[in-house]
C-alpha positions as CSV (number, residue, x, y, z in Angstrom):
1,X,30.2,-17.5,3.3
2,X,27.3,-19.6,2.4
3,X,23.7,-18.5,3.1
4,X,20.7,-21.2,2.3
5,X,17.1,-19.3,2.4
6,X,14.4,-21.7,1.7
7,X,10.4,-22.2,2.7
8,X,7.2,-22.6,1.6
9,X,6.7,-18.8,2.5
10,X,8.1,-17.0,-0.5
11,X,6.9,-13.7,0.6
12,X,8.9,-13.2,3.2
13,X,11.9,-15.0,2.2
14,X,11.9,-13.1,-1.3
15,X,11.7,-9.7,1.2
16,X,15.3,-11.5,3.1
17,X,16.4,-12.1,0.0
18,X,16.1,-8.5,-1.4
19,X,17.6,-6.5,2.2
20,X,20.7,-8.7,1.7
21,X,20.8,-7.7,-1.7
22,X,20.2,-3.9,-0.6
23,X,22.7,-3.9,2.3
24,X,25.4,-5.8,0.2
25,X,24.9,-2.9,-2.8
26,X,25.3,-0.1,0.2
27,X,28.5,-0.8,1.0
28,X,29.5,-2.0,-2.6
29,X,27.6,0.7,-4.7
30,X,29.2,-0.6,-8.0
31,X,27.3,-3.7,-8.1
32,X,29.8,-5.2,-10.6
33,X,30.4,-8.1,-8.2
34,X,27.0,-9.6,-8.0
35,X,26.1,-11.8,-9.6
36,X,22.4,-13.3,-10.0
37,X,22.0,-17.2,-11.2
38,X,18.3,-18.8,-11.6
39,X,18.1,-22.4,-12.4
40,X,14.9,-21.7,-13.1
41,X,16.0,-20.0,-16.3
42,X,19.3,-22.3,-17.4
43,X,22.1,-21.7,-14.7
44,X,24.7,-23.6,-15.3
45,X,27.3,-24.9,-13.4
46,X,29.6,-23.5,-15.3
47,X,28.1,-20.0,-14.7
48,X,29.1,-20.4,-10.8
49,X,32.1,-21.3,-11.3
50,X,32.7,-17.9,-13.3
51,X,31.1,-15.2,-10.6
52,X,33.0,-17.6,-8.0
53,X,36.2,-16.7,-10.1
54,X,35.4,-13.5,-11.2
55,X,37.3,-10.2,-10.0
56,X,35.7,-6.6,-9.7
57,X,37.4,-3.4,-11.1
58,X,36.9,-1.6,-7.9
59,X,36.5,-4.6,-4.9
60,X,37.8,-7.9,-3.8
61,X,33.9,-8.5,-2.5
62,X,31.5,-10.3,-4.2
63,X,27.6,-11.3,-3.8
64,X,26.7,-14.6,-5.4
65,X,23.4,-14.9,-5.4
66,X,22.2,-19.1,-6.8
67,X,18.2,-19.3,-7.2
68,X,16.3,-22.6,-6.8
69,X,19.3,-24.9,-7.9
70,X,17.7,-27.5,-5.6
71,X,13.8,-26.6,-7.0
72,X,14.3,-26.1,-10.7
73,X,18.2,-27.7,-11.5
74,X,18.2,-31.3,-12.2
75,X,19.9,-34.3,-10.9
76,X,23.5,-33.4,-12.8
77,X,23.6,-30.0,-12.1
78,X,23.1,-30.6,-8.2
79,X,26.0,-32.8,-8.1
80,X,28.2,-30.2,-10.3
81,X,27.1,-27.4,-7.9
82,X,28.6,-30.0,-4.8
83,X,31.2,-31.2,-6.7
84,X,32.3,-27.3,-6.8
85,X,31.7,-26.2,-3.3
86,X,33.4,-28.8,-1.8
87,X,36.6,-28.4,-4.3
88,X,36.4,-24.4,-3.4
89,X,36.6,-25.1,0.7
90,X,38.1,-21.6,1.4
91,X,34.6,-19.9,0.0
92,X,32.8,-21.1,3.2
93,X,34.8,-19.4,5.6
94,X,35.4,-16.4,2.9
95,X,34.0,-13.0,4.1
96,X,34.7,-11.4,1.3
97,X,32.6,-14.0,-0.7
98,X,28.7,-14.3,-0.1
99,X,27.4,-16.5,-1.7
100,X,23.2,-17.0,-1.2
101,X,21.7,-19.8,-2.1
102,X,17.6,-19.2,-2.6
103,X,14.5,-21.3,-3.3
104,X,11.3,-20.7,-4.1
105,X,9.9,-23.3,-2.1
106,X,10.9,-26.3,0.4
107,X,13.2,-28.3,-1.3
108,X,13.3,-31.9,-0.8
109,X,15.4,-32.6,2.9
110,X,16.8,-36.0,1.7
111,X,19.0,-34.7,-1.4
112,X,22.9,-34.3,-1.0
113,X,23.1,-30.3,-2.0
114,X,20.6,-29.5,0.6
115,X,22.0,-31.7,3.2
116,X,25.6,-29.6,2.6
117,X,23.9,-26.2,2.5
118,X,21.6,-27.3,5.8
119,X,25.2,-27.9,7.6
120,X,27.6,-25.7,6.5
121,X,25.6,-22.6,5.4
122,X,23.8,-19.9,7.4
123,X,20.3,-21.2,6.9
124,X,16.8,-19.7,7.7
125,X,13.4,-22.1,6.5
126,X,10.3,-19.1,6.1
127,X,7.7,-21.8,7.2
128,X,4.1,-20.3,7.0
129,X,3.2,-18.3,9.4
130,X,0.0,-19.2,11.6
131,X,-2.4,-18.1,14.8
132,X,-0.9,-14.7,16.5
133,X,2.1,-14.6,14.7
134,X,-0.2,-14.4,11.1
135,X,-1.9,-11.7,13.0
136,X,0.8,-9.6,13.9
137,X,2.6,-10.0,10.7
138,X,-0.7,-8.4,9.2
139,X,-1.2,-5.5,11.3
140,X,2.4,-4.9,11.3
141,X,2.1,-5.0,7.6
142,X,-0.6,-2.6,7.7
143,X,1.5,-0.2,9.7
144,X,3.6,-0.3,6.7
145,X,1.5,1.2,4.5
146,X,-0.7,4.0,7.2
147,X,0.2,4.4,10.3
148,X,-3.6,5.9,10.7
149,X,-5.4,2.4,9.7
150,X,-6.2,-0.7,12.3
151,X,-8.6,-3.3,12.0
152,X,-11.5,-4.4,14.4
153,X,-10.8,-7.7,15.6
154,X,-13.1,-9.6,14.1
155,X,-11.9,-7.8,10.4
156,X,-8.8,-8.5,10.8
157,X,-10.1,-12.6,12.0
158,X,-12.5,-12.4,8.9
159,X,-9.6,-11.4,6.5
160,X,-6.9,-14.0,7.6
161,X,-10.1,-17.0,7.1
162,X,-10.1,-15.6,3.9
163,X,-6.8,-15.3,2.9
164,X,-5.0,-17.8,4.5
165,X,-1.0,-18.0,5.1
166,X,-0.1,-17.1,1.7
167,X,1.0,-13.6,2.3
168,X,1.2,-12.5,-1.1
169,X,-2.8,-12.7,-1.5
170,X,-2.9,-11.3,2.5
171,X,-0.7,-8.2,1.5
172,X,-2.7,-7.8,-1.6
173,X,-6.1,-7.2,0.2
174,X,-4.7,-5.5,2.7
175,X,-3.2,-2.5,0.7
176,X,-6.7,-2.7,-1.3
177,X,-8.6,-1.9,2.5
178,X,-6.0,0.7,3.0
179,X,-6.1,2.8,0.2
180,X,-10.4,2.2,0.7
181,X,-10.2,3.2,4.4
182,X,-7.7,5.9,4.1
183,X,-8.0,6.2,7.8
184,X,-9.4,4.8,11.2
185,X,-10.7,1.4,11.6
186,X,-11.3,-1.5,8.7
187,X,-14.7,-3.2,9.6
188,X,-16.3,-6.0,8.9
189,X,-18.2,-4.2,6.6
190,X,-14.7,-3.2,4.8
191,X,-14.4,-7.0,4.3
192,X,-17.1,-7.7,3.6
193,X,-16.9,-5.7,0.4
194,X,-13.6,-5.7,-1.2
195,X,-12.5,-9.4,0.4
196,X,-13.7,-12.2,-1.5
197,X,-16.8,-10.6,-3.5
198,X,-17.8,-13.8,-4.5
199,X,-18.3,-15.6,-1.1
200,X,-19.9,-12.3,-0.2
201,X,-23.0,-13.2,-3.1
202,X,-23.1,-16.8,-1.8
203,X,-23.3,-15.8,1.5
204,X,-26.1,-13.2,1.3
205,X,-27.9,-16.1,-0.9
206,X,-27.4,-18.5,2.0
207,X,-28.8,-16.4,5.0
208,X,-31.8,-15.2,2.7
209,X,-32.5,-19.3,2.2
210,X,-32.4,-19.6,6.1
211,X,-34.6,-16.8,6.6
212,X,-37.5,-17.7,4.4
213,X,-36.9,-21.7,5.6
214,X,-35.3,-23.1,2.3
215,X,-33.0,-25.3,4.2
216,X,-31.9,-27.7,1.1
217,X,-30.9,-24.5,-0.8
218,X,-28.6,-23.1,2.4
219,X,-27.3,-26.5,2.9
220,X,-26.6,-26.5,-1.1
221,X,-25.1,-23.0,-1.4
222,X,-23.3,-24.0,2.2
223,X,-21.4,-27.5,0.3
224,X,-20.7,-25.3,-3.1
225,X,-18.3,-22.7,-1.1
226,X,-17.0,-25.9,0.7
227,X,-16.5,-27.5,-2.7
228,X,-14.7,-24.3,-4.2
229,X,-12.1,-24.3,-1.3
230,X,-13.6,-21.6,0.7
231,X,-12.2,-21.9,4.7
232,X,-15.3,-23.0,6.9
233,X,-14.0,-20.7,9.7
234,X,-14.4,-18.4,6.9
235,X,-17.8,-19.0,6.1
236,X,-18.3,-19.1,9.9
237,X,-17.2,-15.7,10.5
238,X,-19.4,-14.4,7.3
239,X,-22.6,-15.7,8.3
240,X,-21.7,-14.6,12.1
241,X,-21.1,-11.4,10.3
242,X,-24.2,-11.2,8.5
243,X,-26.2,-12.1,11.3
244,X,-24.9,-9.6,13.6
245,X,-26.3,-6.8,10.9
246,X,-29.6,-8.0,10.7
247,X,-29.7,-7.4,14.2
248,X,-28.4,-4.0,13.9
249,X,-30.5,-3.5,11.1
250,X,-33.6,-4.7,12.8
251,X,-33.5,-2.3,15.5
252,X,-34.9,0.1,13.5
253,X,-37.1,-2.6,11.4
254,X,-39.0,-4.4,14.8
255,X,-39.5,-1.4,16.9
256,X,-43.2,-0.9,17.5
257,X,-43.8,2.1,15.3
258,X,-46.4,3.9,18.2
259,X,-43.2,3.3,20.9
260,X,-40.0,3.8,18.7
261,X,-38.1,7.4,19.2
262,X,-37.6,9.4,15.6
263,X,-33.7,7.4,15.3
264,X,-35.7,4.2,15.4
265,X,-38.5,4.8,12.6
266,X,-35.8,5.3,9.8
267,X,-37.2,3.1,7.0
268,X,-34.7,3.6,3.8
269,X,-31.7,1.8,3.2
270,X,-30.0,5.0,2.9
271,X,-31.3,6.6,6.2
272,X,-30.5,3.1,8.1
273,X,-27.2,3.6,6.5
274,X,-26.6,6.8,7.6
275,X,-27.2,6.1,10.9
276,X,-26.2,2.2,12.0
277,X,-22.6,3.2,9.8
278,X,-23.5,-0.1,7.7
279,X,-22.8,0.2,4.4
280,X,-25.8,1.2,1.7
281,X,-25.4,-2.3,0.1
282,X,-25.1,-4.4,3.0
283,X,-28.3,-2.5,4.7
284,X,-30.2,-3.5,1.2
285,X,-29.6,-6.9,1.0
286,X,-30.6,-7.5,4.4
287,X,-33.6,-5.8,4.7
288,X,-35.2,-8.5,2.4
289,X,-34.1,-10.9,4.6
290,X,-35.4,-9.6,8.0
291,X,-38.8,-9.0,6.9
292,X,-38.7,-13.3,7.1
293,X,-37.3,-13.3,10.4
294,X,-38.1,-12.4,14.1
295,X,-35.6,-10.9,16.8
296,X,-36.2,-13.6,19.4
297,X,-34.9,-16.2,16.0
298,X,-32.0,-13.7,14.9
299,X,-30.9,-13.4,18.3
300,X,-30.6,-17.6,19.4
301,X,-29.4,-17.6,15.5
302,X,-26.0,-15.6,16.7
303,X,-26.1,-17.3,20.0
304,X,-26.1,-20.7,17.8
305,X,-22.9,-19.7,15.9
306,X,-21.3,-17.8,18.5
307,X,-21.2,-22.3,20.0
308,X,-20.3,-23.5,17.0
309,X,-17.2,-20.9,16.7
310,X,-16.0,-21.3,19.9
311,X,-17.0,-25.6,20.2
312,X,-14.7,-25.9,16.9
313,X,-11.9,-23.4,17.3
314,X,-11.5,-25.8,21.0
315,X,-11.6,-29.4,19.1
316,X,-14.7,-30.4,20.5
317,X,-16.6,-30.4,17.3
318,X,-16.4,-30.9,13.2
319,X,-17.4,-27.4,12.3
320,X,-18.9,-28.4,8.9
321,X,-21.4,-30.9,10.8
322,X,-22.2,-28.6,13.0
323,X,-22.9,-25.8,10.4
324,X,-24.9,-28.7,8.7
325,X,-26.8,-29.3,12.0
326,X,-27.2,-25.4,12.2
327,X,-28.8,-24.8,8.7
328,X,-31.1,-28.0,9.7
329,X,-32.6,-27.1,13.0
330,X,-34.2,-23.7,12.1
């Protein structure tokens, strides 16, 4: 029995890979009948011919298991590998013969091996995943790893702009705001701080440029995390983010000190802190910045991205202009 695992998404086809593995080594505990080839790391034809001849001390079963022969194994050795399936016919229909075939990758469509494997094997392509079924895959992920930690929505939307599809980056962050968590919700703020460190600098340096009206800076800093790579839903969401603080923040920083209750005159990073649930470092690097800037501006700030977000994320608009038009009109 042929099986043919390919895609882009290695993750989760390197997780398929490893159950059949596991399931294969439950019923056949010995494991003297599997048999790993990587063409990667000079496989040779010759090898799977062997494992497809070899015979076990202790079971007529055997797990073949023939990585990236497509990816990594040149011209020759793709024809040998043919040439060999198609003079072993039995081994298709053979249950007692599994034989995997995995790449790394997406292998080219046109080439005679994969155009076999695509026809005659049990195939599944682990094309990225994107949109809700990214999302679930991440908090299903999560789940994994504490059943006592969720995200906020816009956490968990802040996280996926900054990881992308590649879930091995994605699972990596994501067991990093776990173990920080421990429990509850991860914030923004969680994000924020342990997600992509060095957007969160450039950021902070962008909405301080807006605030005391250096527009060519913003619009520099702005291009510079465009120029790096960095997602511009991404940055979206981070300056949405950052925004949405200074507002928290400023509750206690525009009340009229003769009107404002005692929970309103707090003053100290710390004691804003304490009470908003902002983190210490955030709170500090925004206070700076809201000394520059009134509510009424803040407010029609949020409103102004809050457009953009949902006038790009609907196709009406190039969300780097309008981010450019943003950064210019204030």
């Amino acid at each position: 029995m042929f099986i043919f695992l390919y895609g882009v998404d290695n993750f989760r086809s390197l997780e398929k890979l490893s159950d059949l593995k596991n399931k294969y080594l439950e019923k056949n505990g010995s494991g003297t009948d599997l048999s790993v080839l990587d063409y990667g790391e000079g496989a040779s034809v010759e090898n799977l011919a062997s494992a497809f001849s070899a015979q076990g001390l202790f079971s007529t079963k055997r797990l073949v298991v023939v990585k990236n022969s497509m990816l990594k194994g040149s011209t020759e050795v793709q024809k040998g590998i043919l040439a060999l399936l198609k003079a072993n016919p039995d081994t298709e229909k053979d249950a007692d013969t599994i034989v995997i075939f995995y790449e790394n990758g997406s292998p080219k469509k046109n080439g005679a091996l994969y155009k076999f494997l695509f026809k005659t094997a049990k195939r599944q392509e682990f094309a990225p995943l994107e949109g809700t079924a990214l999302a679930n895959w991440a908090l299903t992920f999560t789940k994994t790893l504490s059943t006592e930690i969720s995200f906020t929505k816009n956490a968990l939307n802040m996280l996926l702009a900054a990881t992308g599809s590649d879930l091995n980056i994605l699972s990596n962050e994501i067991t990093k705001l776990v173990n920080f968590r421990n429990s509850g919700e991860i914030t923004d703020a969680d994000v924020i701080l342990l997600v992509k460190s060095k957007v969160d600098s450039t950021m902070f340096e962008t909405i301080e440029a807006l605030a005391s009206g250096n527009k060519s800076k913003a619009l520099d800093l702005f291009h510079q995390q465009l120029t790096k790579g960095e997602d511009v839903f991404y940055i979206l969401s981070m300056y949405t983010y950052q925004i949405r603080t200074l507002l928290k923040i400023g509750d206690f920083y525009w009340q009229d000190p003769s009107l404002a209750s005692d929970r309103s005159r707090l003053t100290s990073p710390a004691q804003i802190a304490q009470a908003s649930g902002i983190h210490p470092y955030v709170v500090q690097k925004s206070l700076s910045q809201i000394r520059n800037l009134s509510e009424q501006k803040t407010k029609q700030m949020l409103r102004d991205l809050a457009e953009i977000d949902f006038n790009a994320k609907t196709g009406k608009i190039d969300p780097v202009l309008a981010l450019d038009t943003f950064i210019v009109s204030l």
